[in-house]
C-alpha positions as CSV (number, residue, x, y, z in Angstrom):
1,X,3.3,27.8,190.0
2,X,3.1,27.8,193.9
3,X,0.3,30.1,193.5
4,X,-1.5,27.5,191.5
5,X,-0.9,24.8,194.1
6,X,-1.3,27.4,197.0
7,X,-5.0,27.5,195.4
8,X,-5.6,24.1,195.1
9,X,-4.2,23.4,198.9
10,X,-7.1,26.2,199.9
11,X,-9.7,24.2,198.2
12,X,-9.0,21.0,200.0
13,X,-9.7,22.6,203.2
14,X,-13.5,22.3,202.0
15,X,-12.8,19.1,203.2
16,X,-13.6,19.9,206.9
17,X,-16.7,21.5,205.3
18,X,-20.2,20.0,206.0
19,X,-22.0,18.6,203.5
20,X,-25.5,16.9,203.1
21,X,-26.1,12.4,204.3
22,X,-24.6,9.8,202.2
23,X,-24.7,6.5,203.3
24,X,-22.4,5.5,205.7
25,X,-18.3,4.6,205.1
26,X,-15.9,3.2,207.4
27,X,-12.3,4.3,207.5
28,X,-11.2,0.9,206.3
29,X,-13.4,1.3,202.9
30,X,-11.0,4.7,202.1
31,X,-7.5,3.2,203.4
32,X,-5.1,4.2,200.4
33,X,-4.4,6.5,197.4
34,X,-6.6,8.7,195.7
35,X,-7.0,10.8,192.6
36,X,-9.0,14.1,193.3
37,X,-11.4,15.7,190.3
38,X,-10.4,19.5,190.3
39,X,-13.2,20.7,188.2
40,X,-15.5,19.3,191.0
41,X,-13.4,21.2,193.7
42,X,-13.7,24.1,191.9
43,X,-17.7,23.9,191.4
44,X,-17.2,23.2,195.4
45,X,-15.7,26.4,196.4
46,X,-17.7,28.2,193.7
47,X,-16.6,28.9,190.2
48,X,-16.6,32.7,189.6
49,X,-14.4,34.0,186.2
50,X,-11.5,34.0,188.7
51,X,-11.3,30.3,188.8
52,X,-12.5,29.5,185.7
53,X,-9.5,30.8,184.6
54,X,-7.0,29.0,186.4
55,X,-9.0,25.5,185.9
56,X,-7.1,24.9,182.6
57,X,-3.4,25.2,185.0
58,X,-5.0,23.4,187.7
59,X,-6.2,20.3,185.8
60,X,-2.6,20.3,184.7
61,X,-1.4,19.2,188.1
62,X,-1.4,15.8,190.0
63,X,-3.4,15.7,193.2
64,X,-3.4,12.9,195.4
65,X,-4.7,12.0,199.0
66,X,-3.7,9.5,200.5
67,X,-5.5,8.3,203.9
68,X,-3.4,5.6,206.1
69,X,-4.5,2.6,208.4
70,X,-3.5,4.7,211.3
71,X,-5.3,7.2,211.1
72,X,-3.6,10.1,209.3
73,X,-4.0,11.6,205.3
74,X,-1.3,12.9,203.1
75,X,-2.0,15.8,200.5
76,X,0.5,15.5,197.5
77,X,-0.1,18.5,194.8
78,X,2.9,18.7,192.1
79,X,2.9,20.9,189.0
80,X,6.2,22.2,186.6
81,X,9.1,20.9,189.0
82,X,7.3,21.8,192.2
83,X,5.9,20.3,194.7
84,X,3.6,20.7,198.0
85,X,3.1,18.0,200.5
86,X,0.4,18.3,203.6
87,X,-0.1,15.8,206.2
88,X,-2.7,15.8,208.9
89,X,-4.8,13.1,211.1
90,X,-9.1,12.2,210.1
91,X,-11.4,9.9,211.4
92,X,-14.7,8.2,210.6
93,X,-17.2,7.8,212.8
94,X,-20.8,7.2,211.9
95,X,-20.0,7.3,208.5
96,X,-18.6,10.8,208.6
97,X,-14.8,12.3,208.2
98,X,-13.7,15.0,210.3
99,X,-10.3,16.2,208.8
100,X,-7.4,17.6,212.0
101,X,-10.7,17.9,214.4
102,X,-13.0,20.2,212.1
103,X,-16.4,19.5,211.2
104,X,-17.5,16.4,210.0
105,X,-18.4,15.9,206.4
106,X,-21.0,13.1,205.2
107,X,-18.8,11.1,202.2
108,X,-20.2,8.2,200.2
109,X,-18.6,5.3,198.4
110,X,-19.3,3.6,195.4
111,X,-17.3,1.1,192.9
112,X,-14.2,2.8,193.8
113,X,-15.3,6.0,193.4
114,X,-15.6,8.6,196.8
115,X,-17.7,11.7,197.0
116,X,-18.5,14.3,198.6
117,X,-21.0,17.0,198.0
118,X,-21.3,20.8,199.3
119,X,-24.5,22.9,198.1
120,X,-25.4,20.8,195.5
121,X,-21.6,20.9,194.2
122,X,-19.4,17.4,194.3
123,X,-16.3,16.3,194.8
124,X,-14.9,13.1,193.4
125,X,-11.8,10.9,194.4
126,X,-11.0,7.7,192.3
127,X,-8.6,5.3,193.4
128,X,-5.4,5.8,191.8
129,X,-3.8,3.8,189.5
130,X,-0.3,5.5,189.9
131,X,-0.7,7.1,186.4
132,X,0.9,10.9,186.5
133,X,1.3,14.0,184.0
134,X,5.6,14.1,183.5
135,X,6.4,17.9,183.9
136,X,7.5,17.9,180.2
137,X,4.0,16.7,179.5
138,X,2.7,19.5,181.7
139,X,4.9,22.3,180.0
140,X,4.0,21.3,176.8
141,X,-0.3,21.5,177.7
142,X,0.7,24.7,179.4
143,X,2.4,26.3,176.6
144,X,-0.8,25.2,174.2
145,X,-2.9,26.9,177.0
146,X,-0.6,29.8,176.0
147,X,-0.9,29.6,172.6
148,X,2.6,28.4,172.3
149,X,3.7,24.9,172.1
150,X,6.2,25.2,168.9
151,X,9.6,23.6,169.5
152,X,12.1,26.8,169.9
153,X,13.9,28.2,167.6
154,X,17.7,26.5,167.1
155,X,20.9,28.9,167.6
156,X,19.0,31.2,170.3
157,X,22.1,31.8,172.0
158,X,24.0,33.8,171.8
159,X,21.7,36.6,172.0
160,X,23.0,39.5,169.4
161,X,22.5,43.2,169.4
162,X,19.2,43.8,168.1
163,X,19.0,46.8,165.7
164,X,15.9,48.8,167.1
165,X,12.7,48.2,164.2
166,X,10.3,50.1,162.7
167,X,7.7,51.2,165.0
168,X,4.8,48.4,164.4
169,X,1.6,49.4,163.4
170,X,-0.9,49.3,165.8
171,X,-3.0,46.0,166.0
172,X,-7.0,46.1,167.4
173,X,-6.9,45.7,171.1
174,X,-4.1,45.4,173.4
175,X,-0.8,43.5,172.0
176,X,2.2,42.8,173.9
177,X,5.4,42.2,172.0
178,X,8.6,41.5,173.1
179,X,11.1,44.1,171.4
180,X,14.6,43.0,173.1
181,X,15.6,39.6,174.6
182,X,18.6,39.0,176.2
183,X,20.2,35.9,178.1
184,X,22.9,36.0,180.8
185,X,24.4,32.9,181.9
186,X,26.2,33.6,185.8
187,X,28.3,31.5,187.8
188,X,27.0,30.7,191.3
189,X,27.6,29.0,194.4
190,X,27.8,25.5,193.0
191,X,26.5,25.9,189.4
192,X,25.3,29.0,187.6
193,X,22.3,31.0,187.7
194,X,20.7,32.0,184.3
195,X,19.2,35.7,183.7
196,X,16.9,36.5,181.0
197,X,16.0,40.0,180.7
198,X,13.2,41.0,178.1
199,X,11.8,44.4,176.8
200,X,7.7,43.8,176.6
201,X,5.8,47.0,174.5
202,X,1.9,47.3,174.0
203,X,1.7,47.5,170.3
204,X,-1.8,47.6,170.5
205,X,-4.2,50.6,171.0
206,X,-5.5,49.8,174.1
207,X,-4.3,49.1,178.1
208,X,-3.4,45.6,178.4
209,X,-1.3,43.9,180.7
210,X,1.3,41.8,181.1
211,X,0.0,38.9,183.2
212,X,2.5,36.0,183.2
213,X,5.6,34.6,182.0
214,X,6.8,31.2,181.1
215,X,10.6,30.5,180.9
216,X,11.9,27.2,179.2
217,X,15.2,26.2,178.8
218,X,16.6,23.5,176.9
219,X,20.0,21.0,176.3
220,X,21.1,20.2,172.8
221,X,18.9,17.1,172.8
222,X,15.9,19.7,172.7
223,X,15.1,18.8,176.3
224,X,13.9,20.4,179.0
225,X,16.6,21.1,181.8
226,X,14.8,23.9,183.6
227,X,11.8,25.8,183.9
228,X,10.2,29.4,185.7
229,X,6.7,30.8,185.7
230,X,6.2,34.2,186.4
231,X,8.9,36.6,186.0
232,X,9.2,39.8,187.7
233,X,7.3,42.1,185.9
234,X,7.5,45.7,186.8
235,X,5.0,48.6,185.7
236,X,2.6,45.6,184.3
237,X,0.0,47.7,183.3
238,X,0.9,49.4,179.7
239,X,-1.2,51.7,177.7
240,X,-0.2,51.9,174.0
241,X,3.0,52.6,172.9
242,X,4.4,51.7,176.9
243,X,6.8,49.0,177.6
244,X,8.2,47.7,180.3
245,X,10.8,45.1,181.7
246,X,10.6,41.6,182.3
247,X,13.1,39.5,184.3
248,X,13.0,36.0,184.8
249,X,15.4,34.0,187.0
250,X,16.6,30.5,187.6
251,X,19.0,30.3,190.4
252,X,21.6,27.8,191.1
253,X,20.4,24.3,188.8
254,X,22.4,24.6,185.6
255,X,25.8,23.1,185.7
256,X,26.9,23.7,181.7
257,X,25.1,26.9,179.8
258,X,21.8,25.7,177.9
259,X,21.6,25.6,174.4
260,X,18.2,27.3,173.6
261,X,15.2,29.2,175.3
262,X,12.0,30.4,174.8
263,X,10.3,32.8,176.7
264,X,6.0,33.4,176.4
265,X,4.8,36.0,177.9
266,X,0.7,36.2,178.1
267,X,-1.2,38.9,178.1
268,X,-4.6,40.2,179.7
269,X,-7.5,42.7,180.1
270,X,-7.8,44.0,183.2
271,X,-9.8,47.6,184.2
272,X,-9.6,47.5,187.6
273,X,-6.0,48.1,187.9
274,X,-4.0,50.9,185.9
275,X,0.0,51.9,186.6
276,X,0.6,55.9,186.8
277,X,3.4,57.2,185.7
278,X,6.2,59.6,186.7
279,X,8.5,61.6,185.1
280,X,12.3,60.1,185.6
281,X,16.0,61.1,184.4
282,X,19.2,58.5,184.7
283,X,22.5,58.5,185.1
284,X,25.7,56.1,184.8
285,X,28.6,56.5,187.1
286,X,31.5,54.1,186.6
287,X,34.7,53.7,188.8
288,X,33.1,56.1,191.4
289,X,36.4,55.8,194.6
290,X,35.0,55.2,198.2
291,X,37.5,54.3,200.5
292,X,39.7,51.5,199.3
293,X,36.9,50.6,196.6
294,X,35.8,51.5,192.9
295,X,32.4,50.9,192.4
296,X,29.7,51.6,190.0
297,X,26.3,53.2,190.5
298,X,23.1,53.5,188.4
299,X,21.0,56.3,189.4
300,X,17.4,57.7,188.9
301,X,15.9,60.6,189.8
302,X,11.6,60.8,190.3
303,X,10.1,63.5,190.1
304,X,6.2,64.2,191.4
305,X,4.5,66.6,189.1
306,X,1.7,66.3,190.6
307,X,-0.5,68.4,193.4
308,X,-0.5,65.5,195.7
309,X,1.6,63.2,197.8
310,X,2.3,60.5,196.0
311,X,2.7,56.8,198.1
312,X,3.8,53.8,197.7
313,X,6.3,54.1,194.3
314,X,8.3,51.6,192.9
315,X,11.5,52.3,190.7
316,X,12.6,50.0,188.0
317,X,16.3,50.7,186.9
318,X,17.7,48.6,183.8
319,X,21.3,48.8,182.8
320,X,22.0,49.1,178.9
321,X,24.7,48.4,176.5
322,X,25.4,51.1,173.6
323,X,23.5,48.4,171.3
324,X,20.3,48.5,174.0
325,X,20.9,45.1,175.2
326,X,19.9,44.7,178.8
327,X,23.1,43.8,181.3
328,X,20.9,44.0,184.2
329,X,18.1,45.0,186.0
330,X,16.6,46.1,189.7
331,X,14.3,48.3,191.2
332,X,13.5,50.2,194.6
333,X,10.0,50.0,196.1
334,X,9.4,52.8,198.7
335,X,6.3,51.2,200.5
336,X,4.5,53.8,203.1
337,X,6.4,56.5,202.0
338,X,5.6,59.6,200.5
339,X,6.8,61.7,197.6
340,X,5.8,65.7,198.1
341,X,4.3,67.5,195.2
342,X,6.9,69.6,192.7
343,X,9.5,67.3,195.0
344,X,12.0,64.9,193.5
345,X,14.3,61.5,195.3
346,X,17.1,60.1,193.8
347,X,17.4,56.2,193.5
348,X,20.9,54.7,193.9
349,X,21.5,50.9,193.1
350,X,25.0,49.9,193.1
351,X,26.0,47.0,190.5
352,X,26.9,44.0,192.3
353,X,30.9,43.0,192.3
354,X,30.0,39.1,190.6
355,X,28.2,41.0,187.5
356,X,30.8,43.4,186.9
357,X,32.5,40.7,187.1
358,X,30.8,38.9,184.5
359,X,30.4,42.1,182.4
360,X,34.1,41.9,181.8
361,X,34.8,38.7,181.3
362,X,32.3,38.4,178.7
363,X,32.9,41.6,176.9
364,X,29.6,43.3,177.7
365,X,30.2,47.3,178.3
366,X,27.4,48.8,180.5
367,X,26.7,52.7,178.4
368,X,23.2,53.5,179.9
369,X,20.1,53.1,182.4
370,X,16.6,53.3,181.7
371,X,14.2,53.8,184.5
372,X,10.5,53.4,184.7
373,X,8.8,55.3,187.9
374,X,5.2,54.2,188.6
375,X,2.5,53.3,191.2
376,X,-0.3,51.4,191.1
377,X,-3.4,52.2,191.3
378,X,-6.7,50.1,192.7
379,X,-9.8,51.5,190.5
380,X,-12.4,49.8,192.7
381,X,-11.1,52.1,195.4
């Protein structure tokens, strides 16, 4: 979500923007607290397919300025838990603001209601009547957006091995699926941190990719007690039949292990952008003696089978129980750096001391690693 607000911050800058004569405004008419119209930012800055896909998150969010007596405006932007704040000095002068010394901007007022227009485009402010969207209220009309909004499912947790289905048939279009789900609930510094690790296949018969995540988790009361938007998701572009893996992280904010979940993950067309693939082999070794320490290692070797140098590679190593549920997950980018033709590299990630930690207490038995080697690739280029 900070790249939704990140947005919306860029738009406001419009605001040193000139714009074409209204009649004139004095700083006392706009001393307080206003509501901005996104859709009219939007329109403002230019509404390509781009951002006319994010303005269903971004009219999710509250946006407020707020200009003081003294001289100086606050920017308050909050969406799902977070929050940006951005404070700066105007003035008015011949019925014209000029925000932190840019340009000024012609603005009118009338019956409460402030605008400003760029190119034919305008921007509205209302004064605010304190009124704001809760974040369980936002979660909710962003899990609709997502084409979820069901109440999860009771008795998510624990997560069980999953015994591996029938291959699904394959469904018109790209289809992502999630084929294994798992949860993994790790003291911390002062609380715990919560893992969830997910398996996402294209089931469909096209490329599709995955192209966000949404994480809610939940007491027994059914509320919500945390919340994450977009995992990491490696190797995001799948052709059918691919998968990849998906691991979303909440660090540090529960203090007693949550009582259900649900994770969404959303899905999109995209033909500019494709992942290739390289061949890759694993390997396991557990109790490996170095020094006065026993550590574990997960290892995967890349090979390029290709005739040229291949830059830029990322390596995505998961760690399997004997049931395929996923213990853990991690990956090595190698940014800059080449990989020789008919050469191979060898990727070593030791397991942290905490999770093997947590592997034992909880009876979880690491057997396997699976490893995805990829770059991506710009199409346009």
């Amino acid at each position: 979500m900070k790249k939704v607000l990140a947005i919306a911050l860029a738009l406001a800058m419009l605001l040193g923007l000139s714009s074409t004569a209204f009649a004139a405004v004095t700083q006392e008419d706009i001393i307080g607290v206003w509501d901005m119209d996104i859709v009219g930012m939007a329109n403002m800055m230019g509404m390509d397919e781009d951002m006319e896909s994010m303005l269903p998150l971004l009219q999710l969010m509250n946006y407020t300025m707020e200009f003081t007596a003294d001289g100086k405006y606050i920017m308050l932007m909050s969406a799902f838990g977070e929050e940006e704040k951005t404070e700066g000095t105007y003035a008015i002068e011949d019925g014209k603001i000029s925000m932190d010394g840019g340009f000024a901007t012609d603005i009118a007022l009338e019956n409460d209601v402030l605008t400003i227009t760029e190119d034919g485009a305008t921007l509205t402010f209302t004064r605010s009547t304190g009124k704001t969207v809760s974040e369980e209220e936002q979660m909710a009309a962003l899990m609709a957006l997502l084409g979820g909004g069901a109440e999860p499912d009771v008795g998510m947790l624990p997560v069980d091995p999953v015994e591996p289905d029938e291959p699904a048939e394959p469904v018109a279009g790209g289809k992502l699926e999630i084929v294994q789900e798992n949860l993994h609930f790790v003291e911390s510094y002062s609380n715990y941190d919560l893992y969830v690790y997910a398996k996402v296949q294209n089931v469909g018969d096209r490329e599709i990719k995955l192209n966000d995540s949404v994480l809610e988790v939940y007491n027994a009361n059914g509320e919500v007690v945390a919340s994450k938007e977009y995992g990491d998701a490696n190797a995001a572009y799948l052709l059918p039949g691919e998968y990849t893996y998906l691991k979303m992280v909440i660090y540090d904010q529960l203090a007693e292990e949550p009582t259900n979940y649900k994770l969404t993950v959303v899905e999109r067309t995209d033909k500019d952008t494709r992942n290739d693939r390289y061949p890759v082999t694993t390997d396991l070794q557990l109790g490996v003696v170095q020094g006065y320490r026993t550590v574990d290692y997960m290892y995967a070797t890349v090979t390029n089978p290709t005739n040229e140098t291949v830059y830029d590679m990322e390596v995505v190593l998961t760690l399997l129980d004997d049931a395929g549920n996923i213990l853990l997950m991690d990956d090595q980018m190698f940014f800059d750096m080449g990989l020789c033709p008919g050469s191979s590299m060898t990727v070593r990630i030791e397991i942290e001391e905490y999770m093997k930690d947590y592997f034992e207490e909880n009876g979880l038995k690491p057997a396997v690693v699976d490893a995805i080697a990829f770059t991506e690739v710009d199409l346009d280029d």
